[in-house]
Structure formats: structure tokens, C-alpha cells
N, C-alpha and C positions, 0 to 999 in steps of 0.2 A: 289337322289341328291337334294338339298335344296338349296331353291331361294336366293340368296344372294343380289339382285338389291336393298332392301330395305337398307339393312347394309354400303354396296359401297355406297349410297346414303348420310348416316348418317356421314359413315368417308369421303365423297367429294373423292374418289380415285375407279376410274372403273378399277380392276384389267384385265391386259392383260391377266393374269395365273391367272385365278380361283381356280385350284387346289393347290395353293398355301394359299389362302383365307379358301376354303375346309381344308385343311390340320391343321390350325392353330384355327380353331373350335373342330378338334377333340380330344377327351380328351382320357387318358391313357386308360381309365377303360375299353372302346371298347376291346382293345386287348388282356388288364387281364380278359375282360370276354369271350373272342377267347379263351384261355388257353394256354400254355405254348406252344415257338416255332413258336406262329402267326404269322404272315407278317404284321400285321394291323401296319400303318404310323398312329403316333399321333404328338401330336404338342407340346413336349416335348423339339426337339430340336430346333423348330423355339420360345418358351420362352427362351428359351438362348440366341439366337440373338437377341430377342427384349430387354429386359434386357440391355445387352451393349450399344445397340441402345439408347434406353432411356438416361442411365446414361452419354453417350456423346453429345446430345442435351441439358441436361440438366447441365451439368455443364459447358458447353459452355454459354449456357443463363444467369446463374447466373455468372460466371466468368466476363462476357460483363457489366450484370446490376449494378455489387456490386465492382467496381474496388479498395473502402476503404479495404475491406473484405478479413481475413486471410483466410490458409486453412480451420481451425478447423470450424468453423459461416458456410463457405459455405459447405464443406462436411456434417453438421448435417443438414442443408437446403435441399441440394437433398438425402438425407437419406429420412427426411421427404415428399417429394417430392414421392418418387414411395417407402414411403411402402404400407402393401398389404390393408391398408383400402382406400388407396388415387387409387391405381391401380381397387381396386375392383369397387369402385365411378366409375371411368371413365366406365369400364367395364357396370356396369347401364345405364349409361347415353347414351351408343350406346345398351342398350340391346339387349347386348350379349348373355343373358343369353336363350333369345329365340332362335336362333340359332344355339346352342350347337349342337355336336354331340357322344350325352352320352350314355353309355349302360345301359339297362334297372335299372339294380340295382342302377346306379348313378343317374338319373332322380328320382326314386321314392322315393330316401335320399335324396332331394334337392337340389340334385349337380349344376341345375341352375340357384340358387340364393346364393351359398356357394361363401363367400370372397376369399378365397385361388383359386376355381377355376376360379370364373372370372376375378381375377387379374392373373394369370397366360395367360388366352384367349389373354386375352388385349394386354403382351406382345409378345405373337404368333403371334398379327395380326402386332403389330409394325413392327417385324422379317418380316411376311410377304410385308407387304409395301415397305419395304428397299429392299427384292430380288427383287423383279415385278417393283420398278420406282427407286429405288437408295436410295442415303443419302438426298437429297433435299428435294426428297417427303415425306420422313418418318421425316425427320426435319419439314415440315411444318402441321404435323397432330399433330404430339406429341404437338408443341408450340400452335397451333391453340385448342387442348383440354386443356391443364394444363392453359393455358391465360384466355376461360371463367371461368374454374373452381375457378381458382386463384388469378384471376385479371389479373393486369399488373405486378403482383411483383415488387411493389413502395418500397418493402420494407422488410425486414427479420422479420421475426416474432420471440417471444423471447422464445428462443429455451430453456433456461433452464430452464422456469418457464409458459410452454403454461399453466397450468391449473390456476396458478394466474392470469395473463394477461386475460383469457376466463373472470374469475371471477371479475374483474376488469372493463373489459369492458361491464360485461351484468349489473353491480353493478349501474355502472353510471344510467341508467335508471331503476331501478327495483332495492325495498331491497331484494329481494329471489338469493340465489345464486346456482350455477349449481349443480349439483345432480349427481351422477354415478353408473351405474349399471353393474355388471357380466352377460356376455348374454350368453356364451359359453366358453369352456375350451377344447381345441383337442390337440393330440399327447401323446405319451409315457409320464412316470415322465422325462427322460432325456432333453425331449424334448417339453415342455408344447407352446401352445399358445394361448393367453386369446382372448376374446374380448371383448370388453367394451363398454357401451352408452353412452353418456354424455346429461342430460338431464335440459332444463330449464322450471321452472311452471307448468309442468309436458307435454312438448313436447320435444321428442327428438329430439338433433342439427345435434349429428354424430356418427358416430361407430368409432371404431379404434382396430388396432392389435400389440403385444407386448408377450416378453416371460415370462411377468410377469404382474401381474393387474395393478402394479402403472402403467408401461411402457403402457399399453393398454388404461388407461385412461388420460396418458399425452396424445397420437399418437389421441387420441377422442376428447381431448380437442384443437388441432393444426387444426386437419379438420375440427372445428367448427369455430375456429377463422378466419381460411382463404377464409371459408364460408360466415361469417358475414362480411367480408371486403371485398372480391369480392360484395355481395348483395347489400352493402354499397354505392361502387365507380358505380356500376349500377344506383341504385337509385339518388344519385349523378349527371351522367351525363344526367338520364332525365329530371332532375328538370333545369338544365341548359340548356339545348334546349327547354324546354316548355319556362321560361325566353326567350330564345330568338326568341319565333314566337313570344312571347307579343308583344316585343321590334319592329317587322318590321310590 
């Protein structure tokens, strides 16, 4: 059994049902590597829950923020919102990836630092929050992470053209403009999916995932932007309260 008091701590949410928690760490491979016929519970079906979950926090939020705003603007908004490089971010940021409970073969391939898995955890734990405390509590973790990651979402980002817009705004301050690199390629020919870097002066901004490279390094260039504008309005509002201890 593995200590989860650090993670509860991380997501602010002390699970009543831990084996709920438990459940939504463990990943498939456990039971593909039981063999056929196993019993082993993975957290296959709590990513389905959390998934819906997500997608209804989240277009309730932008729905509330953006009341100019058709459907077309906000649906490609929370698209961008929980795809699997914006999900896998979150997944880091509670590193989740230490937590996992992988079978030996998935650990020693990477399994926990792989996009796809930890964006998949992430929405198992969302799932899991919403059985153990409801819709309130899983509404206010999802808003409470996508809010530092994202800002306050002042504002829609220009969905048809993130990689000009990235270029644009790194242009303002610096002649070098972003750079993009193929970092991986998984799944059948039917069913490709890239990943891509987006990189400036030679430090990487973001990853991003897509079933095709343009599509992986538009999704790299949107996580970058919303990157620099959350850091932005941070910076921002400490420079505004240093101002104002001056001032008293």
C-alpha cells in the first residue's frame, strides 16, 4: 500500500475512501501483466468519469467568463483546455508520476513520465474526487489547478493561429523566433500521435500532443502562450503590491 498523504496534500482534498485514490493511480498494465482473466481494478473506468467531469467544469467556466462567445471559440477553448499535453502538465505538477502504480514492464519504459499516462491519472483522480466529496469538490480542484496554470482566463487565446500569436509575442522582445522539434511518434499508421517541443533561444517553452506534427506543434505552441500569460499576470500582480508597500 502507498502513502498518499503527500498527494491529498498537493490536491487540498483528504480522501474519506482512499481506495478510491489507490484505484485511480493504478494503471492498466498491472492487470495485462496478471494475464488474461485477472481481477486487478485499474483506473480505466474512473478516466471516464473524470473526463466528463473535467469537460463540465470547464465549460461551465468558460461559458460564465466568455458570455460574447459562440459555440465554435469556446468549444476549441476547452478542447484545448484538457488535451493530453495540458492534462499531462497538470499530472507533473501534483507529481503524479511518483505515485503511479505500474507494472514492472511500464515503470522500466517510462510509464511514469509518459504524457498519455499521466494525463490519463489526472483524470482518474478528478473521477476519484467527485465519487469521495461530490461535484463541488471536484469543481473546485479542477478550477483551483487549470486557474494557476492558466491564469484567470482574461481572455481566449487565438485558437486559429497559436503558433503566430507564440511568434509574435516572443518577437516583441527578442529578433529569434520559436523553433519546433518532433520528440516522439506512438500508435499504429491508423492511428499516429506526435509530440512536439516548442522551443525559444534554445530553451524549451512546452510540449504538446496532436495526430499529426502541425496539430502537435500548434497544441505546443497554445501551452506556451498560456504559460507566458499566466507568468506574465503573476509577475504583474507582484510588481503591484511591491508598489504598494512603497506607497504605505
Amino acid at each position: 500500500m502507498i502513502s498518499t498523504a503527500e498527494l491529498e496534500a498537493a490536491l487540498g482534498h483528504e480522501f474519506r475512501d482512499r481506495q478510491l485514490l489507490i484505484l485511480a493511480l493504478t494503471h492498466p498494465s498491472l492487470a495485462h501483466e496478471a494475464g488474461v482473466g485477472h481481477l486487478q481494478q485499474h483506473n480505466q473506468r474512473l478516466e471516464f468519469l473524470g473526463d466528463a467531469v473535467l469537460q463540465l467544469v470547464l465549460t461551465n467556466e468558460l461559458y460564465e467568463r466568455f458570455p460574447t462567445h459562440g459555440e465554435g471559440p469556446l468549444t476549441q477553448a476547452r478542447a484545448q483546455l484538457v488535451n493530453r499535453s495540458s492534462l499531462a502538465e497538470q499530472g507533473r505538477r501534483l507529481n503524479l508520476g511518483r505515485f503511479l502504480i505500474l507494472s514492472r514492464g511500464e515503470d522500466s519504459s517510462g510509464g511514469r513520465s509518459r504524457n498519455s499516462t499521466l494525463a490519463d491519472a489526472f483524470e482518474a483522480v478528478v473521477g476519484a474526487v467527485f465519487l469521495d466529496a461530490g461535484y463541488v469538490a471536484a469543481q473546485a480542484l479542477v478550477l483551483q489547478l487549470f486557474r494557476s496554470l492558466f491564469g484567470e482566463l482574461g481572455e481566449l487565446p487565438n485558437l486559429e493561429n497559436p503558433k503566430g500569436e507564440l511568434q509574435e509575442l516572443l518577437q516583441a522582445n527578442s529578433p529569434n523566433p520559436p523553433s519546433y522539434e518532433q520528440i516522439a511518434v506512438e500508435g499504429p499508421d491508423h492511428d499516429r500521435r506526435f509530440e512536439c517541443a516548442v522551443y525559444h533561444s534554445g530553451i524549451e517553452l512546452a510540449r504538446g500532443n496532436g495526430r499529426s506534427k502541425k496539430l502537435a506543434e500548434s497544441a505546443a505552441a497554445l501551452v506556451a502562450l498560456n504559460q507566458i500569460k499566466a507568468d506574465r499576470a503573476v509577475a504583474a500582480e507582484g510588481a503591484s503590491s511591491g508598489d504598494d508597500g512603497k506607497g504605505n
